[in-house]
N, C-alpha and C positions, 0 to 999 in steps of 0.2 A: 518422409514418414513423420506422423506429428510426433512431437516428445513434451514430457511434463514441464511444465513452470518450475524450474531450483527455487529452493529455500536457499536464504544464505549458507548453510550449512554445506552447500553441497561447492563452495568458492572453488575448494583445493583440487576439485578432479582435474586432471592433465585433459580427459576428453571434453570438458563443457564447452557448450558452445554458447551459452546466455552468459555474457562476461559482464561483472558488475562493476562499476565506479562511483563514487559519491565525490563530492568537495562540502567540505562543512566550513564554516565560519563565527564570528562573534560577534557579541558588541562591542568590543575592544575598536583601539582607532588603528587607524592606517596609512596609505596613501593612494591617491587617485592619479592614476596612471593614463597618458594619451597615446593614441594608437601611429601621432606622426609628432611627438611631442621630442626634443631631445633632451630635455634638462635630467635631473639625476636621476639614477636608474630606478631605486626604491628609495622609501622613506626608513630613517632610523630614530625609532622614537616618537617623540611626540612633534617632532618637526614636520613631520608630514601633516597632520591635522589642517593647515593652512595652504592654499596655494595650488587649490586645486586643477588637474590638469579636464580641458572640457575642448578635443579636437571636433573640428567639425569637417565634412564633408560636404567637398561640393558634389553636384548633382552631377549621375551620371561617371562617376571617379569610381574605381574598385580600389578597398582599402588595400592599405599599406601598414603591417603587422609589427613591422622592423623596433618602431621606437615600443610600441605595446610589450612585448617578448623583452628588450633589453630589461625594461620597468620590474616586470612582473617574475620573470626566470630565477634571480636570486632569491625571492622565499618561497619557491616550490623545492620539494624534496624529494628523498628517497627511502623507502622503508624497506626494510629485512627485518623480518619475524621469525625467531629459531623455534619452532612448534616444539610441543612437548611431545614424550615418547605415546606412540598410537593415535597419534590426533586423526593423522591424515589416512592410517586405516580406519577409522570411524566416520570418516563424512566422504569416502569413496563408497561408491556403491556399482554394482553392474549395470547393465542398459545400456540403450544408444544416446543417452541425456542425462544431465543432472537430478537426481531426484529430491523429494522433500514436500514437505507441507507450509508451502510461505504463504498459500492464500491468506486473505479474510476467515473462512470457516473452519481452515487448519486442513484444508484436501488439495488436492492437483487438479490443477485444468490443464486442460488440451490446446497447446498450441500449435500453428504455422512450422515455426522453428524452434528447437530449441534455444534456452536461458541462459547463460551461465557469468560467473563474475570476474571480469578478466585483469586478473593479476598472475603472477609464473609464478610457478611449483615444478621443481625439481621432479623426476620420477624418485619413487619412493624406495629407498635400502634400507634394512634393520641394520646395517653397522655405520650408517652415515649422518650424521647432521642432517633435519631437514630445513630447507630454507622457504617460505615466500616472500617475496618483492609484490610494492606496489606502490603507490603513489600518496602525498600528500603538501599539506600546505601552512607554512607559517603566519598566525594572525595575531600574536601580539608582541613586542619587541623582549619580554620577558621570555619567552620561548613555548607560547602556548602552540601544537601543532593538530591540526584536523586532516583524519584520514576516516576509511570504514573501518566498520567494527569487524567486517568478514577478512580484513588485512591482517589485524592483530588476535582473533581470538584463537585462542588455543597455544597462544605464545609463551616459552619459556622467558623469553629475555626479547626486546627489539630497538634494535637502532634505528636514526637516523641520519642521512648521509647530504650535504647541505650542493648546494650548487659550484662552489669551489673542491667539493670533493671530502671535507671534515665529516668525520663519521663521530655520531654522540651516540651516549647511550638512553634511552627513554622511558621515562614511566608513564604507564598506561593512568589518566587518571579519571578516565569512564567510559564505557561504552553504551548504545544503546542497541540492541539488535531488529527491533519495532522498525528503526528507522534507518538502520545500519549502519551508523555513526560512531566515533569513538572520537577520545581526546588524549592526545600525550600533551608530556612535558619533556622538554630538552633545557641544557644550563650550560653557559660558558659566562667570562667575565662580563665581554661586551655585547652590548645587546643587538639584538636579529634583526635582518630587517623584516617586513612584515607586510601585506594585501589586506584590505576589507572587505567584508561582504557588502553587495548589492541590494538592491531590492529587486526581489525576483517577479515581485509583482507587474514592473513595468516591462517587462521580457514582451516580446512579440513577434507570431513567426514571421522568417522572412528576415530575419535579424542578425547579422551577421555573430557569431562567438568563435572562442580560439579555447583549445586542449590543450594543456600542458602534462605531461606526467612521464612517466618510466616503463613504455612499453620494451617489453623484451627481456629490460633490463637498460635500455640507453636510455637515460637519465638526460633529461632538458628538451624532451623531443616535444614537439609544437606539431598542430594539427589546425583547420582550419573550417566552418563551415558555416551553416545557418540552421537557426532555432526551426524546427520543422512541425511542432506541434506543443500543445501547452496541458497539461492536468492530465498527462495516460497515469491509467491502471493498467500493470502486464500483471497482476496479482500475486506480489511479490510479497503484501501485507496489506493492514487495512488503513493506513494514511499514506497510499502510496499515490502518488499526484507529480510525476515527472515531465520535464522540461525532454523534452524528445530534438534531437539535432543529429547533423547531420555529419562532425567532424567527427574524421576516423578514431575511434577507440579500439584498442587492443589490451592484450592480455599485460598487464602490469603499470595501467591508466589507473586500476580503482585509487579512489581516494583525491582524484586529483583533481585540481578547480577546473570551471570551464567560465570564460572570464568574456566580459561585453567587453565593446570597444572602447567606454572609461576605466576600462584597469580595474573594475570592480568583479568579486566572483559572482556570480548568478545560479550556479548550480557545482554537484561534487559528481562527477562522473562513474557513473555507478554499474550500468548493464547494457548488452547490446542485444539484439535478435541478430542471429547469422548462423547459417544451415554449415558454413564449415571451419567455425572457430576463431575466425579473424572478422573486422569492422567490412556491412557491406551499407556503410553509412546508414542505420539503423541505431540510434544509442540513447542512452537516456540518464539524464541527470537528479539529483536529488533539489528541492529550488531554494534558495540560499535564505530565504525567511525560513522556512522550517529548519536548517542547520540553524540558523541566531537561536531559535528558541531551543533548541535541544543542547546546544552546547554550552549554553547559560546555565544551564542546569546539570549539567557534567561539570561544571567548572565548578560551581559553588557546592555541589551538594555529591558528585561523583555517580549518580544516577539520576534516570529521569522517572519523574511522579506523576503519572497521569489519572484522570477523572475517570470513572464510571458511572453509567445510566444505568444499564443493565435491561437494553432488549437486543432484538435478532430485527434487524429491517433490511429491507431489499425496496431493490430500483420499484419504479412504477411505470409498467409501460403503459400506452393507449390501450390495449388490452383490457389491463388492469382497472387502468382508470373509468373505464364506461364501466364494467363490471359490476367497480363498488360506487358505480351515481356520482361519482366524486365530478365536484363545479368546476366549470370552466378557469376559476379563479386562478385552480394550479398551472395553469398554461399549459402550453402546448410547443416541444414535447414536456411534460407533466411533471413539474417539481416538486419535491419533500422528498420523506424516506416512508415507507409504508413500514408500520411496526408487524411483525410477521409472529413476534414472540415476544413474552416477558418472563424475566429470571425473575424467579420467587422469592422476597423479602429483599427487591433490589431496590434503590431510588426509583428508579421507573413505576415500579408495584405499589410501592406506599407514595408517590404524587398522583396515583390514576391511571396512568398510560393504559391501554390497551389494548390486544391486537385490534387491526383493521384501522385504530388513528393511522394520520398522517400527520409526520413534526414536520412544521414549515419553517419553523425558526428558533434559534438558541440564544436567547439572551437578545432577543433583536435582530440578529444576523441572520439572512434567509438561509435555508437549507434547500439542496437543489437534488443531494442523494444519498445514501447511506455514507459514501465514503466522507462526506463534507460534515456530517452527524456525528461519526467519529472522532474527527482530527477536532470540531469545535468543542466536543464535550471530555475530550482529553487533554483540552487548557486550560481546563474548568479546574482550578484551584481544589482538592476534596476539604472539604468542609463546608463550603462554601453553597450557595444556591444558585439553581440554573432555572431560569424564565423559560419553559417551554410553550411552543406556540403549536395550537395541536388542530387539527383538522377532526372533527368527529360527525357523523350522519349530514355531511354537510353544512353542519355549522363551528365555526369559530371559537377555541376554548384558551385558555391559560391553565396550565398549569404550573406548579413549581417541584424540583426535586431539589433534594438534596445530594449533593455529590459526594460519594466516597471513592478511598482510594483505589485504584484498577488492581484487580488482587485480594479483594480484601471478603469478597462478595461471590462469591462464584455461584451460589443459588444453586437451584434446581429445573427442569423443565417440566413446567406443571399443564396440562392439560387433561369405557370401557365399550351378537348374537349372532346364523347365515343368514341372508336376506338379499334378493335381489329386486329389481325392478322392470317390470315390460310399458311403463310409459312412453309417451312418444316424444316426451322430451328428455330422451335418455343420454346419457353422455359417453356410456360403454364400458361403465364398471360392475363390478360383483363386489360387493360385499359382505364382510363378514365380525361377528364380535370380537370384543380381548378376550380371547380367553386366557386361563393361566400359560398353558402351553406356548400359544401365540405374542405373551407377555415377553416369553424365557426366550423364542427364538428370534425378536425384536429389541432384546435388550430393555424394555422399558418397563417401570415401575406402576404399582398402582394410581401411584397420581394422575396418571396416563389417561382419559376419557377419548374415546373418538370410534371411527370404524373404520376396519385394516381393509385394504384393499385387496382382494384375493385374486381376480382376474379383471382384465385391460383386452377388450376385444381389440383386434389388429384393425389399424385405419379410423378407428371410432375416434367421436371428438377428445376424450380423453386420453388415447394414446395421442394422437398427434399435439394435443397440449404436454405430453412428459411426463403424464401420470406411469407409478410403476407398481407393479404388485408391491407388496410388505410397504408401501407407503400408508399410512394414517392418517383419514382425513378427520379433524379434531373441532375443526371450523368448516362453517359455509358464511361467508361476506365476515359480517363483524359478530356472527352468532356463533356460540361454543355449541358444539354435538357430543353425545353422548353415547350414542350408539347407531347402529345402521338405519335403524327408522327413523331417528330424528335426522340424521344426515337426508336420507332421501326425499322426507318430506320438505325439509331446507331448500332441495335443491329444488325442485320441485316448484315450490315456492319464487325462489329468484328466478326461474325461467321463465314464470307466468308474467314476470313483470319486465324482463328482458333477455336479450339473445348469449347475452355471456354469466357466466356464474363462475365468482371468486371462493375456490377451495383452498382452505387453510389445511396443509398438512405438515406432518412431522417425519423425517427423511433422515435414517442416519443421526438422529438425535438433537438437528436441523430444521426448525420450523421454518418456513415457506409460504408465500400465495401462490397459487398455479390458477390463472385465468382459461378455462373450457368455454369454447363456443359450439352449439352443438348447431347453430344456423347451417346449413344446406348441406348435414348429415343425414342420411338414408338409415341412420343404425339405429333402431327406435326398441331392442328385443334386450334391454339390461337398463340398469339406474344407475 
């Protein structure tokens, strides 16, 4: 039976079956560890900096993990979070899966299997302590430690317990929940030893990586497999871009590195898909370039400060893209982000943007989809200006915004007769005006222009495109509608000059493109 996508929120249920892990890291230095290397097992200090371990494999050899695990095992840890009173009744919920809103739009999607974040949680007594365990890692010899943020939030007090067995006590000194990342600190005289991050750029599947973390609760357990995929969305959030592998993760991994075979981490073990609660080799990491930047920023400043543009954009399929004419240039399958929406008196609004562009680049960097839109325009310094490179009626633009801080902005969604239509280019809607009424039981304000969709004939091209009653179609291609006549004549309009017509609509509060082709539809009695 499918079950909802978890939010982190939903880490602590004893039932979930989407178990999360992250490994985070820094800029701080470390040591470079070889997989058949035997010389000292970590680095202490700045001693490691030099001396780097680079084992190579001969052809046709299946590694040998022995000297890698001795390296690396002393600055992996163990975490226990004492939650505070009613945590763990607030993010249990009923159902046969985790629930919550970690998409991108802030809804659930449906998947396969359920999500969940696998660290252990005690079953829940009001006269007991509650505990979770999870996983994490030491990265700089001061005692800086990277775990998730779904391990420690809601924590009264939390330790951590070192590879020899020494339990310290930690302070939390940032989390970020965007990315599910947190930062402690731990203190004793002599300093820790300590692992670096990787570049996760150079990851490739087919690549061998190694688990370290605290499933169950056993502490030092190692796991072993290969990178199986690069940049998944399970829609956990909207810079979610996970290294997919295939080493066993279980419940009390989060937080814990997943390390290539130089000793370097490449991702923090984060969530698995699995229908009955344990690893069925299914897992996915968080990629250790986005740990560097998020922890840098927890370390100096205690939170992370991200960029706003301020629109709503969505993929572009072939669909789409013949719909809106859009040039061969965007390749094939079809890159950018199609702007779907713009928040009102956002950077977006006051550089230009507008529905129906396409941003093919930020600052230079190409853009390939909305998710890639997000994470580049939330490194984006606020105050600062962002080069946008914008796709409009087929031609080539620049714009600039200004970036402000994520939060600071929140805007508005700005985009109002009966009327239907018997052309024969129909696509199998009824429509209807705003009225007040129809205002009240759609939730939307007068800023709102468009025309509400009242009936969806069954089989017609706009059912089978997803059109749904109480949907609002606001736009047709990159033109704003006002009402049901100017919708129909729009459409109308774009099908004389081609087989698919791009309706802009408003969904839940959610603006949208929904691509209708009404080509070798029979339904010719609605518009």
């Amino acid at each position: 039976m499918p079950a909802t996508v978890s939010s982190r929120a939903g880490r602590r249920s004893g039932r979930a079956a989407l178990v999360a892990v992250l490994v985070a890291g820094s800029t701080l230095g470390g040591f470079t560890a070889g997989s058949f290397d035997t010389r000292p097992a970590f680095a202490q200090g700045n001693a490691a900096q030099s001396g780097a371990i680079t084992p190579q494999m001969k052809s046709g050899q299946l590694p040998n993990f022995v000297g890698l695990v001795k390296q690396v095992t002393p600055a992996v840890v163990s975490i226990t979070s004492i939650l505070k009173p009613g945590a763990l009744e607030d993010e249990q919920g009923g159902g046969g899966g985790m629930q919550g809103g970690g998409g991108m739009q802030g809804g659930q999607q449906q998947m396969p299997f359920p999500f969940g974040f696998p660290f252990q949680m005690p079953q829940a007594n009001p006269h007991q302590v509650i505990e979770a365990r999870g996983s994490g890692f030491i990265i700089s010899a001061d005692g800086d430690v990277v775990t998730n943020n779904h391990v420690v939030k809601d924590a009264k007090s939390v330790t951590v317990t070192l590879s020899d067995g020494t339990t310290l006590p930690a302070k939390i000194v940032g989390t970020d929940a965007r990315t599910d990342l947190a930062l402690l600190h731990i203190k004793r005289a002599e300093e820790f030893p300590f692992i670096q991050l990787g570049n996760s750029a150079d990851v490739e599947p087919g690549e061998w990586v190694v688990a370290v973390g605290n499933p169950f609760g056993l502490g030092g357990t190692v796991t072993a497999g290969i990178v199986s995929a690069l940049g998944r969305n399970i829609g956990d959030g909207p810079y979610d871009s996970f290294l997919q592998v295939d080493a066993p993760i279980n419940r009390g991994n989060s937080g814990g590195p997943l390390f290539t075979q130089n000793g370097k981490v490449v991702g923090v073990n984060t969530a698995i898909i699995t229908p009955t609660g344990g690893s069925v080799g299914i897992g996915f990491a968080i990629p250790s370039n986005t740990v560097r930047e998020i922890v840098a920023q927890l370390k100096a400043h205690g939170k992370v400060t991200r960029g706003f543009l301020g629109v709503t954009a969505q993929e572009i399929t072939p669909a789409m893209a013949k719909a809106l004419a859009l040039p061969n240039s965007i390749g094939n399958p079809p890159n950018g982000a199609l702007v779907a929406d713009v928040t009102s008196k956002s950077p977006a609004q006051n550089a230009g943007v507008k529905p129906g562009d396409v941003i093919t680049a930020v600052n230079g960097t190409r853009i390939k989809n909305p998710r890639e839109l997000a994470v580049d325009i939330a490194g984006v310094a606020p105050g600062s200006k962002a080069k946008l490179s914008v796709l409009r009626n087929g031609k080539d633009e620049t714009l600039t915004a200004s970036i402000v801080k994520l939060g600071e902005n929140s805007g508005s969604q700005s985009g109002s007769g009966n009327e239907e239509s018997n052309s024969h280019e129909s696509i199998g809607v009824g429509l209807a005006a705003l009225t007040d009424d129809l205002r009240q039981q759609l939730g939307v304000d007068d800023s709102v222009r468009g025309a509400v969709v009242q009936t969806v004939k069954p089989d017609s091209p706009a059912d089978q495109a997803g059109i749904r009653p109480g949907d609002i179609i606001v736009g047709v291609g990159d033109h704003s509608v006002a009402s049901p006549h100017e919708a129909v004549n729009d459409v109308h309009t774009a099908l004389s000059h081609d087989k698919t017509v791009a309706l802009r609509i408003l969904r839940d509060g959610q603006s949208l493109f929904v691509a209708v082709s009404p080509g070798g539809s029979d339904q010719n009695d609605q518009g």
